[in-house]
One Martini backbone bead per residue (centre of mass of N, CA, C, O) as a GRO file, in nm:
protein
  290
    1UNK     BB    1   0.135   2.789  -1.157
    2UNK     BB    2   0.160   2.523  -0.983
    3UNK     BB    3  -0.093   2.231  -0.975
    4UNK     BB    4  -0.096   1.974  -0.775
    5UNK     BB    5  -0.192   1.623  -0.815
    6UNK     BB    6  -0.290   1.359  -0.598
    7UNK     BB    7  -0.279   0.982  -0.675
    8UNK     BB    8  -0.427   0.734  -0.562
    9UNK     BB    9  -0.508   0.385  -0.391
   10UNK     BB   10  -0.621   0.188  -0.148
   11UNK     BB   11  -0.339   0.030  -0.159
   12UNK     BB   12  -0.207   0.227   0.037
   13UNK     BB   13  -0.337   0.332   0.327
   14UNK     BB   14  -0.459   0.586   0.343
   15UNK     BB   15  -0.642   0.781   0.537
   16UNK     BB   16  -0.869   0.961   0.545
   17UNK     BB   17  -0.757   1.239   0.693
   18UNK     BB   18  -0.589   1.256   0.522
   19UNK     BB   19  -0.707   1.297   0.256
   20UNK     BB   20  -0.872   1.539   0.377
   21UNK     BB   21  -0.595   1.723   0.461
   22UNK     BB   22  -0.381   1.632   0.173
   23UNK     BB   23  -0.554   1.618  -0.130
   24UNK     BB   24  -0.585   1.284  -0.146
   25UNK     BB   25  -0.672   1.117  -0.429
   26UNK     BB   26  -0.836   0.804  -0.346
   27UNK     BB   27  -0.902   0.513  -0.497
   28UNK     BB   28  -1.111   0.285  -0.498
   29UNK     BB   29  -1.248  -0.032  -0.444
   30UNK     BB   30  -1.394  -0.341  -0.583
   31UNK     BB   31  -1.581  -0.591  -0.388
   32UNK     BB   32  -1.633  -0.887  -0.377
   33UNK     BB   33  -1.910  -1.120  -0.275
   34UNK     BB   34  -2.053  -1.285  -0.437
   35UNK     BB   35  -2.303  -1.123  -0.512
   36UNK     BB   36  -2.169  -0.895  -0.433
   37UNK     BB   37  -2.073  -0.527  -0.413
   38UNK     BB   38  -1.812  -0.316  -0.270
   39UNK     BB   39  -1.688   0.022  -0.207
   40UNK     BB   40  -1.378   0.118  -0.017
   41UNK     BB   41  -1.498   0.363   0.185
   42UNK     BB   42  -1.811   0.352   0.145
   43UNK     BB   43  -1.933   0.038   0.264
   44UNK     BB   44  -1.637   0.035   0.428
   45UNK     BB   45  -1.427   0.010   0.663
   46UNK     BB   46  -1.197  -0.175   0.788
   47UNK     BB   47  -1.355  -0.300   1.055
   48UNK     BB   48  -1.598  -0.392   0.877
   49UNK     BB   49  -1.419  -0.603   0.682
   50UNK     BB   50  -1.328  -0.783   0.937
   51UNK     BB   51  -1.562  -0.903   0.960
   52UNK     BB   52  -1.689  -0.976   0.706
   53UNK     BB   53  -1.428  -1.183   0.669
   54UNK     BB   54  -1.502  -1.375   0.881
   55UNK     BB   55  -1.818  -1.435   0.753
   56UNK     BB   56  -1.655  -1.531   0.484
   57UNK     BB   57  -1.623  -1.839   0.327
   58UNK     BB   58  -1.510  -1.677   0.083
   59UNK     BB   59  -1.371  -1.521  -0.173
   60UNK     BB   60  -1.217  -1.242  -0.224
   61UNK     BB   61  -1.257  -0.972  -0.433
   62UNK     BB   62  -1.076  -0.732  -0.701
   63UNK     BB   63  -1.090  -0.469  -0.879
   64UNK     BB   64  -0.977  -0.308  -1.109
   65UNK     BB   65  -0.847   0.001  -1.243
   66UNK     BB   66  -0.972   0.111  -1.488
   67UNK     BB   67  -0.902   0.312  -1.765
   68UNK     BB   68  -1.135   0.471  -1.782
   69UNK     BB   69  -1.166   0.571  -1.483
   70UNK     BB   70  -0.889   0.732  -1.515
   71UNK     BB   71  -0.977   0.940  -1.794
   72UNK     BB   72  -1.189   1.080  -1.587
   73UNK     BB   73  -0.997   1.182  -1.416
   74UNK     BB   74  -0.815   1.335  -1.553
   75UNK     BB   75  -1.004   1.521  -1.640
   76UNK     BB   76  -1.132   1.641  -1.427
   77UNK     BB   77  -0.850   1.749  -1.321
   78UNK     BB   78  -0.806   1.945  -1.568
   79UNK     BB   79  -1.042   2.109  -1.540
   80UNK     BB   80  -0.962   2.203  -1.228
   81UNK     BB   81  -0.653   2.345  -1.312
   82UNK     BB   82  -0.447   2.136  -1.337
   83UNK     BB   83  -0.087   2.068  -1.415
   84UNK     BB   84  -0.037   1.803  -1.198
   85UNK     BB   85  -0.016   1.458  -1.228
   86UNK     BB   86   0.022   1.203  -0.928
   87UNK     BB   87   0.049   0.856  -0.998
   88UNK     BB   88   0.031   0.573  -0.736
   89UNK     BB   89   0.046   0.223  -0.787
   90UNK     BB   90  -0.021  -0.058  -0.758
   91UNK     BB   91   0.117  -0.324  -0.810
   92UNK     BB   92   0.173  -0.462  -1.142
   93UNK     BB   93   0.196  -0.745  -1.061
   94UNK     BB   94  -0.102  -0.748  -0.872
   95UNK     BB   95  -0.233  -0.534  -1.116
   96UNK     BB   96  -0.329  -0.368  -1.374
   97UNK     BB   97  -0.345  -0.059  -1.263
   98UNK     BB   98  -0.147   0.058  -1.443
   99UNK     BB   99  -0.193  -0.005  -1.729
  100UNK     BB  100  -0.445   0.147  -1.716
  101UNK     BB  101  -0.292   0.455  -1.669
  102UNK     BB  102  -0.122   0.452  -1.928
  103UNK     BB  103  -0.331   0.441  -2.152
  104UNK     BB  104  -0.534   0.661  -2.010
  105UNK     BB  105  -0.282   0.884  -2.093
  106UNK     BB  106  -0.306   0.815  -2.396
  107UNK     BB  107  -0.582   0.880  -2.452
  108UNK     BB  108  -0.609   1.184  -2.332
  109UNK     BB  109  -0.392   1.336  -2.561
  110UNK     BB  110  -0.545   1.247  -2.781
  111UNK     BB  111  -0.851   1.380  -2.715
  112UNK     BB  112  -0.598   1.609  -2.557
  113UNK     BB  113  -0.386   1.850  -2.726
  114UNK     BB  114  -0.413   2.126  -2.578
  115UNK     BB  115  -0.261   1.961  -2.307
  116UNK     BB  116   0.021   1.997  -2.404
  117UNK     BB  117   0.252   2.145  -2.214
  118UNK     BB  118  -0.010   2.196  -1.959
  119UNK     BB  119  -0.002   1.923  -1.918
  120UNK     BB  120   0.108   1.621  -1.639
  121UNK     BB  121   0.128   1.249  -1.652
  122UNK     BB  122   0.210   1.083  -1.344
  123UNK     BB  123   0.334   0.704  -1.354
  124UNK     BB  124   0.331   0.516  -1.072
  125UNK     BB  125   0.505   0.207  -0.945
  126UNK     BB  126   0.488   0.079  -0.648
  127UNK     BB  127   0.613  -0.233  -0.632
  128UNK     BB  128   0.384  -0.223  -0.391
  129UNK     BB  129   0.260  -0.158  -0.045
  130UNK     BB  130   0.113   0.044   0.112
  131UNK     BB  131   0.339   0.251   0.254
  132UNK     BB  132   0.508   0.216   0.064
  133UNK     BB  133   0.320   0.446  -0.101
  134UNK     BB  134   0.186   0.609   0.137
  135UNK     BB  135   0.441   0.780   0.234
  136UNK     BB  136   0.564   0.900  -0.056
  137UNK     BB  137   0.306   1.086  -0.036
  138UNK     BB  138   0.249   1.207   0.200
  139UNK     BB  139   0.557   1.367   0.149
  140UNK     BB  140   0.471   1.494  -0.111
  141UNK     BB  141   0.245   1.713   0.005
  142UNK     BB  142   0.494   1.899   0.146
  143UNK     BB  143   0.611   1.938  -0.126
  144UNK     BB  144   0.427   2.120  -0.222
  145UNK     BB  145   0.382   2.346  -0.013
  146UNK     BB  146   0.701   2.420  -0.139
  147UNK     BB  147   0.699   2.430  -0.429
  148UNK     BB  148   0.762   2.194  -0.566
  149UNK     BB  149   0.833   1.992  -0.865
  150UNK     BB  150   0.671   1.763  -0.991
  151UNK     BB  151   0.932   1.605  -1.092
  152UNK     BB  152   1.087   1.587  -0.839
  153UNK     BB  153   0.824   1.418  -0.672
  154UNK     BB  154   0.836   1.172  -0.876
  155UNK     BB  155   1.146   1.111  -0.802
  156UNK     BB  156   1.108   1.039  -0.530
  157UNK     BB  157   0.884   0.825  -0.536
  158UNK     BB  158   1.082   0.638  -0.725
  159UNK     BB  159   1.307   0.607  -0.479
  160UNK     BB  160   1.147   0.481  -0.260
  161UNK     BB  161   0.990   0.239  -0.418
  162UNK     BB  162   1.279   0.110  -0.493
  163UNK     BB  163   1.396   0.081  -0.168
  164UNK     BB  164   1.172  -0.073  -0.030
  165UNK     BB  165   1.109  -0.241   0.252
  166UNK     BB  166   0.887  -0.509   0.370
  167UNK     BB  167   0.826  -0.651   0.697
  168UNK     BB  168   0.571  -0.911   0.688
  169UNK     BB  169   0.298  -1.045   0.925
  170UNK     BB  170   0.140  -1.347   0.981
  171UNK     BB  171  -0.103  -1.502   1.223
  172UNK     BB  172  -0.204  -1.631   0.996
  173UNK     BB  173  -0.303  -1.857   0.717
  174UNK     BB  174  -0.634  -1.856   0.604
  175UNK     BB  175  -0.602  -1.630   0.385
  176UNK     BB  176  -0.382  -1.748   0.219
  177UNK     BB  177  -0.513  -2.013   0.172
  178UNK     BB  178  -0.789  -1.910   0.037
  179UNK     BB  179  -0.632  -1.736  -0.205
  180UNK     BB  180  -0.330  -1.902  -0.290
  181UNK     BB  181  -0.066  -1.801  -0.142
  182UNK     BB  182  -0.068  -2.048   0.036
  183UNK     BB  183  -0.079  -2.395   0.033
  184UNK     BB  184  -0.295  -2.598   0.198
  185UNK     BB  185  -0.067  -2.735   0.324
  186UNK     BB  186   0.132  -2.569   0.407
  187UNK     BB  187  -0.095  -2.401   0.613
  188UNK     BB  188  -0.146  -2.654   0.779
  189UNK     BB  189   0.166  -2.718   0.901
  190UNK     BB  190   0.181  -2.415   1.008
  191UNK     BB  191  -0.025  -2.420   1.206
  192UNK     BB  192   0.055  -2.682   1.365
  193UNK     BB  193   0.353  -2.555   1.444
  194UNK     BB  194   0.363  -2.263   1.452
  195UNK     BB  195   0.390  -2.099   1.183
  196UNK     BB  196   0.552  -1.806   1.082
  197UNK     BB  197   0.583  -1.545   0.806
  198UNK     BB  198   0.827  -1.359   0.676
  199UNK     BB  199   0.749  -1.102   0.471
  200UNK     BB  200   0.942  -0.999   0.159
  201UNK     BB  201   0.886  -0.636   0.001
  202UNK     BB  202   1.033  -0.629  -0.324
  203UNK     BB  203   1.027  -0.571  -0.683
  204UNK     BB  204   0.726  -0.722  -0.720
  205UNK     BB  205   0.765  -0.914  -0.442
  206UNK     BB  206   0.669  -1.203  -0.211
  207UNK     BB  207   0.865  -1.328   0.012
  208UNK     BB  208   1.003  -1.589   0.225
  209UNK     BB  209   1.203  -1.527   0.442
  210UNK     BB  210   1.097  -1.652   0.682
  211UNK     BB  211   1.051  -1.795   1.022
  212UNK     BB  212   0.877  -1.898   1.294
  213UNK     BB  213   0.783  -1.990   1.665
  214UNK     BB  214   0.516  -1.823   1.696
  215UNK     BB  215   0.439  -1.528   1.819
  216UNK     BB  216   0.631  -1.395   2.000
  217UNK     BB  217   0.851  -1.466   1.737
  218UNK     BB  218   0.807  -1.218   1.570
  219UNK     BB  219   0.901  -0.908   1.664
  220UNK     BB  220   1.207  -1.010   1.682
  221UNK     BB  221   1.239  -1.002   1.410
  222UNK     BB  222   1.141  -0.737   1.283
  223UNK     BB  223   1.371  -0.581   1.434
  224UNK     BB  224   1.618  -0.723   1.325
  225UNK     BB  225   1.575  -0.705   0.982
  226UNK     BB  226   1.547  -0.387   1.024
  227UNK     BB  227   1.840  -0.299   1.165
  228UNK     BB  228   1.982  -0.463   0.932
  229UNK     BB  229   1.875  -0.264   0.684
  230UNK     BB  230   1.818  -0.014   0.717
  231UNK     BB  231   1.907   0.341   0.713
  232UNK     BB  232   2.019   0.502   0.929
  233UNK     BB  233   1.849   0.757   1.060
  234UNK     BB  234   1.540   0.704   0.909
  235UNK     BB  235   1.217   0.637   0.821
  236UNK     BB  236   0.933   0.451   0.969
  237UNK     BB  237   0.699   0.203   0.939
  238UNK     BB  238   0.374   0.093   1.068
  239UNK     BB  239   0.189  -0.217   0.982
  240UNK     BB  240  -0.161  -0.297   1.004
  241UNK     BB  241  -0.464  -0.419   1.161
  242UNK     BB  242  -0.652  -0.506   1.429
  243UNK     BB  243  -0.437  -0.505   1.607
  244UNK     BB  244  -0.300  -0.259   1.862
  245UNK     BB  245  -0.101  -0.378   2.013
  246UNK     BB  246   0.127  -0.522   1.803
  247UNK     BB  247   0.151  -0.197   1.699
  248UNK     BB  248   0.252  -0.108   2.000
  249UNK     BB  249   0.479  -0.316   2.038
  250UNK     BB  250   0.662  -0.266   1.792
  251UNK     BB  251   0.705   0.071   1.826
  252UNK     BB  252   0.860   0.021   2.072
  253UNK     BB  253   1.083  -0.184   2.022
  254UNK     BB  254   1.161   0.028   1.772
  255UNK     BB  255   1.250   0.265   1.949
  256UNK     BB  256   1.455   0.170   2.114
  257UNK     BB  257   1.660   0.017   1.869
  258UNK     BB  258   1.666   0.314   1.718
  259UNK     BB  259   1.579   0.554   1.890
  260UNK     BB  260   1.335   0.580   1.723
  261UNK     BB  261   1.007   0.685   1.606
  262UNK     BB  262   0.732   0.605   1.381
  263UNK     BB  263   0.626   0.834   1.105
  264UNK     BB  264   0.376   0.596   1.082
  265UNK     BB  265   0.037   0.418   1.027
  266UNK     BB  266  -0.096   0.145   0.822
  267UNK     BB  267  -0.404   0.023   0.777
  268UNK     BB  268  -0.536  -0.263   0.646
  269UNK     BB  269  -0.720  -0.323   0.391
  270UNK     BB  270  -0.878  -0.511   0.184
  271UNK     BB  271  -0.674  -0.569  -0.035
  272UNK     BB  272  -0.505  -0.694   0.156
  273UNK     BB  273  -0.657  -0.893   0.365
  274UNK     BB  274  -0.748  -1.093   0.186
  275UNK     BB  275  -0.454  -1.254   0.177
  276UNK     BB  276  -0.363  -1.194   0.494
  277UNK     BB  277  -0.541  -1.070   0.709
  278UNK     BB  278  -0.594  -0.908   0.993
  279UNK     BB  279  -0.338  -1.035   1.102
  280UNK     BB  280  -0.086  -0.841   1.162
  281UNK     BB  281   0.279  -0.720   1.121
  282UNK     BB  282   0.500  -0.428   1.056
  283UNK     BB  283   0.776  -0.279   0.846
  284UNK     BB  284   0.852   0.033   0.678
  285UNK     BB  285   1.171   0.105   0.472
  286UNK     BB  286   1.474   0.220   0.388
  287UNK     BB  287   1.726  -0.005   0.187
  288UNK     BB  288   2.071  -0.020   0.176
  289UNK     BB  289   2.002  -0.355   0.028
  290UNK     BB  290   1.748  -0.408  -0.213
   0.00000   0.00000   0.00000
């Protein structure tokens, strides 16, 4: 009988709860900060990270998950009895971690030829960010409990993860111009008119998909090209940061517009907000237009 084991990394922002409680192993990131280095789930909460990185005046960073890292885990779980692992990374195009994913794979059967036919490691590409594949494992886990076949399981991740789309705000513009993800005058003129962008996030690209003027008409805009674009009456979610206010603002007025109530919730982690600020606030959901 197959026995599947889920894994994936922190910038997936699927909760401790869900983690242990749908036996989702979740690989941490480890985040330098001056000369300190912090293990993301270990040494702080999401809270506790928001709080680090408003009084630190440096640009943190992430290390990507080593092939040895991977390498180590594979063994883990093979010795453990499993016979299948689906393993789903942050965008490889924002971090080295799916290659070096691939590499441990291609090492371990090396190493374990006795493990071929009889153990199967699926190494899936999330093209994006937080939710957008922390909810198609959330629900890969309850498609094991029902027994699917892990090819299966990996082939719905990997349409969920290509079809997938976040429309996603940011509140401040501080923490994407001290990473460089936008350049310190265009950040600095964004500030002074009160201009938000809303960013669009689908196959391994992150744009700047409009602009809006005011925190008023974020979340109004965030309603209407997610209306404009889901699959009628497929499941979406919220991710959000520090405010849980704006996270439940937008959550009823997107339960009025669509209909139905958002099936998960996403509070992003260190790897996100390190770009992006803790304040922020978005949809992600499966769209008919990718």
């Amino acid at each position: 009988m197959a026995k599947i084991k889920l894994l994936t990394d922190a910038a997936s922002d699927i909760s401790p709860e869900y983690e242990r409680e749908l036996g989702i192993r979740v690989i941490p990131f480890k985040v330098a900060m001056g000369d300190k280095t912090y293990t993301s789930g270990v040494d702080f909460d999401n809270e506790k990270f928001y709080k680090m990185l408003d009084e630190y005046d440096g640009v943190p960073s992430t290390s990507q998950i080593t092939a040895f890292e991977y390498e180590e885990i594979f063994e883990e779980i093979y010795n453990e009895g499993y016979s299948d692992i689906i393993n789903v990374t942050i965008n490889k195009e924002g971090s080295a971690t799916f290659n070096n994913a691939v590499m441990a794979r291609e090492s371990f059967f090396e190493n374990h030829p006795d493990a071929k036919g009889k153990f199967e490691i699926y190494n899936i590409d999330s093209e994006g960010y937080t939710g957008a594949y922390g909810y198609p494992i959330i629900r890969a886990a309850a498609k094991i409990k029902k027994g699917v076949p892990a090819k299966e399981i990996a082939a719905y991740i990997q349409d969920y993860v290509k079809n997938c789309v976040i429309y996603f705000a940011m509140y401040t513009l501080k923490y994407a111009r001290k990473s460089g993800r936008i350049p310190s005058a265009a950040a600095f003129v964004g500030e002074v008119m009160g201009l938000r962008p809303i960013m669009r996030i689908h196959d391994h690209e992150i744009k700047t998909h409009t602009k809006v003027r005011g925190d008023k008409a974020v979340i109004p805009k965030i309603i209407d090209l997610t209306a404009e674009e889901i699959i009628p009456k497929t499941p979406y979610c919220i991710v959000y940061g520090k405010d849980e206010a704006v996270r439940d603002e937008l959550a009823k007025a997107l339960t009025k517009k669509l209909g139905y109530p958002p099936s998960e919730f996403f509070q992003i982690g260190a790897a996100i907000s390190i770009n992006a600020g803790p304040l922020v606030v978005g949809a992600i959901f499966k769209s008919q237009k990718p």
